[in-house]
C-alpha positions in Angstrom: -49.0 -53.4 -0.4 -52.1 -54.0 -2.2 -52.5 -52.5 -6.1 -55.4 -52.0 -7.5 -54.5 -52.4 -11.4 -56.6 -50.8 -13.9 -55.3 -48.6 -16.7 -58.0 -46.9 -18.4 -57.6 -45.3 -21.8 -58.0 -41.6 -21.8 -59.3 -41.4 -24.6 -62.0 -43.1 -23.3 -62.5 -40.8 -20.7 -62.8 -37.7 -23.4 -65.1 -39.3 -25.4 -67.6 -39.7 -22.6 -69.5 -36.4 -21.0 -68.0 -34.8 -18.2 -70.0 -35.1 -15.1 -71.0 -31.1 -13.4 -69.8 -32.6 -9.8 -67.1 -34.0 -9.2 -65.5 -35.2 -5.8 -61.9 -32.5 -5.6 -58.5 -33.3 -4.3 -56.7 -30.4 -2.9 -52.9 -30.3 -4.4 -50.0 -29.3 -2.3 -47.0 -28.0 -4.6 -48.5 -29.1 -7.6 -50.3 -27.7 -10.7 -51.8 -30.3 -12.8 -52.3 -29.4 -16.4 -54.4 -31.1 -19.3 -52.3 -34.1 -20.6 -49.8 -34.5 -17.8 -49.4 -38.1 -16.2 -48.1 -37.4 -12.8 -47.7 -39.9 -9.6 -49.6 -38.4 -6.6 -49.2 -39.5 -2.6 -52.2 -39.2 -1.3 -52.3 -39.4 3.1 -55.1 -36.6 3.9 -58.0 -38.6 5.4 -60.1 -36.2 2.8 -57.6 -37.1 0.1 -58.4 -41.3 0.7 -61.8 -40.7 0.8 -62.0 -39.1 -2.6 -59.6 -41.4 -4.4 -62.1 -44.3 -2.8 -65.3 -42.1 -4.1 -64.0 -42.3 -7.9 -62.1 -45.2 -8.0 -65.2 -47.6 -8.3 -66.9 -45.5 -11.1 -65.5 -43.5 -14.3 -61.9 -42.7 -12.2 -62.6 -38.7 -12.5 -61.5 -35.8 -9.6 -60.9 -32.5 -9.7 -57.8 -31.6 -8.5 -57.3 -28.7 -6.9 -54.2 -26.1 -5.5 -54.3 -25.4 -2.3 -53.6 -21.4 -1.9 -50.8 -21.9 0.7 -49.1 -25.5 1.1 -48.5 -24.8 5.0 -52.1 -25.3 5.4 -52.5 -29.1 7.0 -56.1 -29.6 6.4 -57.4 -26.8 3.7 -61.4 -25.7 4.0 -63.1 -25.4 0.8 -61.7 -21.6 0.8 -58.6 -22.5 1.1 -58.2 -23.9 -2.8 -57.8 -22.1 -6.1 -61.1 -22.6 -7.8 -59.2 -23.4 -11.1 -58.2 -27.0 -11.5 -58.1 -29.7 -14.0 -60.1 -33.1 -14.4 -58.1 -36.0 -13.5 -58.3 -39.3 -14.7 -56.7 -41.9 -12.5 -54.7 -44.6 -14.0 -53.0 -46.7 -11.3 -53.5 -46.8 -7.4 -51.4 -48.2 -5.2 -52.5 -48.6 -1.0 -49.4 -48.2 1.1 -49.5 -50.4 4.1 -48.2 -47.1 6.3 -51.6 -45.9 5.5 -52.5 -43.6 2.3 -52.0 -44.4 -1.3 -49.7 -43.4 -4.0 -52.0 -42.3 -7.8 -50.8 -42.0 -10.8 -53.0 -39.0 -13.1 -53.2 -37.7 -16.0 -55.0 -34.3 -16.5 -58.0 -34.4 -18.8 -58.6 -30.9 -19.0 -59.8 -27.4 -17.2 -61.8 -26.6 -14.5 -63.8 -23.4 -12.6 -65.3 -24.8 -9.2 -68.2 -23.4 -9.7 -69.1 -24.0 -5.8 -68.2 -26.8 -3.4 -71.3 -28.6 -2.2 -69.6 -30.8 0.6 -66.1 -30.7 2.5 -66.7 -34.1 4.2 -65.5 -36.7 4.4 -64.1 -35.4 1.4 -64.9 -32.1 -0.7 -66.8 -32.3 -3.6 -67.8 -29.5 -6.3 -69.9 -28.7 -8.8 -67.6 -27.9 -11.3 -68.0 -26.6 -15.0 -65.4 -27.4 -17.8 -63.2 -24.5 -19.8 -62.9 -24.9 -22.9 -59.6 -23.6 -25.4 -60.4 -21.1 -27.9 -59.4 -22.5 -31.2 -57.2 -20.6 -32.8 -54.9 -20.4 -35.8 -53.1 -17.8 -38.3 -49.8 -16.5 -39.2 -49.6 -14.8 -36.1 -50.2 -17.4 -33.8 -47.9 -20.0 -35.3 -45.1 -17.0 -35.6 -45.8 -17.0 -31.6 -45.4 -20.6 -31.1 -42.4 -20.3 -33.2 -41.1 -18.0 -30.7 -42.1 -19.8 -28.0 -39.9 -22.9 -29.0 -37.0 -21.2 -30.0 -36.8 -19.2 -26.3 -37.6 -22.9 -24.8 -35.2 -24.3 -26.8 -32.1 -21.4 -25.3 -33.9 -22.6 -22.1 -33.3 -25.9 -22.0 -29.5 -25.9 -23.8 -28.9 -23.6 -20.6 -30.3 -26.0 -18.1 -28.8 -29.3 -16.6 -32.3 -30.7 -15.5 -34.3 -30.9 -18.6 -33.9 -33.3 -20.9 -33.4 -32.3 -24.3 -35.8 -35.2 -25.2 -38.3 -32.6 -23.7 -37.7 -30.3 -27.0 -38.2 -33.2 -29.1 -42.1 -33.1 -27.2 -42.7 -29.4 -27.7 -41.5 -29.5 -31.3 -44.5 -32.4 -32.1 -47.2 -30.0 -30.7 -49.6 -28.3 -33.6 -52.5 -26.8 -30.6 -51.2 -23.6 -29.0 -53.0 -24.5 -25.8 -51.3 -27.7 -25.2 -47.7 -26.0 -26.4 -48.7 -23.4 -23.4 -49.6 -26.3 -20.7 -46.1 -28.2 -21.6 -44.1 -25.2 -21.6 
């Protein structure tokens, strides 16, 4: 197996512009939100090509849903045209072929259009931005929110309750919404 090490800070990534293209990797069973790390196997030929694309330069894709995971290789019409900026922290090439990512969502997308499908799709691709907002009635809501997560998560046997301890330390009602 050969590892390409390199753990960029996100920070980092923020701070910079974010580009209007952006080569896209469609997702199977996965929605990737703003500020989730999350390891990806990549095996598509499409898929290798775009992790290859970014992974000399800034280490941003789009990554994209595909609208029905049956699909084996998904045309440009075939993905959500909602995503999220990715920024890849760690790739691993599997010797089988493929790779195995690890990504953390920067934050949201709107595919504005794709402007190439091979040998890998790429988009130009316009950011959405969070409203800001605050008030009595939006932290009453959060409020709410967390007490119904917490019921949630007393009740289930897969979540740790380290999970509440996470939601409790969020102050931005977007990213409360994402981790929910």
């Amino acid at each position: 197996m050969e590892e390409d090490k390199f753990i960029p800070e996100p920070e980092d990534a923020r701070s910079e512009p974010m580009p209007d293209r952006l080569p896209v990797l469609a997702l199977r069973n996965l929605v990737l939100f703003p500020n989730m790390v999350v390891p990806i196997h990549v095996s598509r030929e499409k898929s290798v090509a775009a992790i290859d694309a970014v992974f000399s330069g800034r280490k941003l894709i789009g990554l994209v849903t595909q609208r029905n995971e049956q699909v084996e290789e998904p045309a440009s019409g075939d993905l959500f045209t909602v995503g999220t900026i990715g920024l890849i922290l760690r790739k691993l090439v599997l010797p089988e072929g493929g790779a195995r990512i690890l990504v953390q969502g920067l934050s949201r997308i709107i595919i504005k259009k794709f402007v190439r499908e091979d040998p890998y799709f790429e988009a130009e691709i316009e950011p959405v931005t969070d409203r800001k907002t605050d008030g009595l009635k939006v932290q009453a809501l959060m409020r709410s929110c967390l007490e119904q997560f917490k019921e949630f998560v007393n009740l289930s046997r897969s979540l740790p309750t380290e999970i509440l301890v996470a939601a409790n330390n969020v102050r931005e009602p977007a990213m409360l919404a994402d981790l929910l």
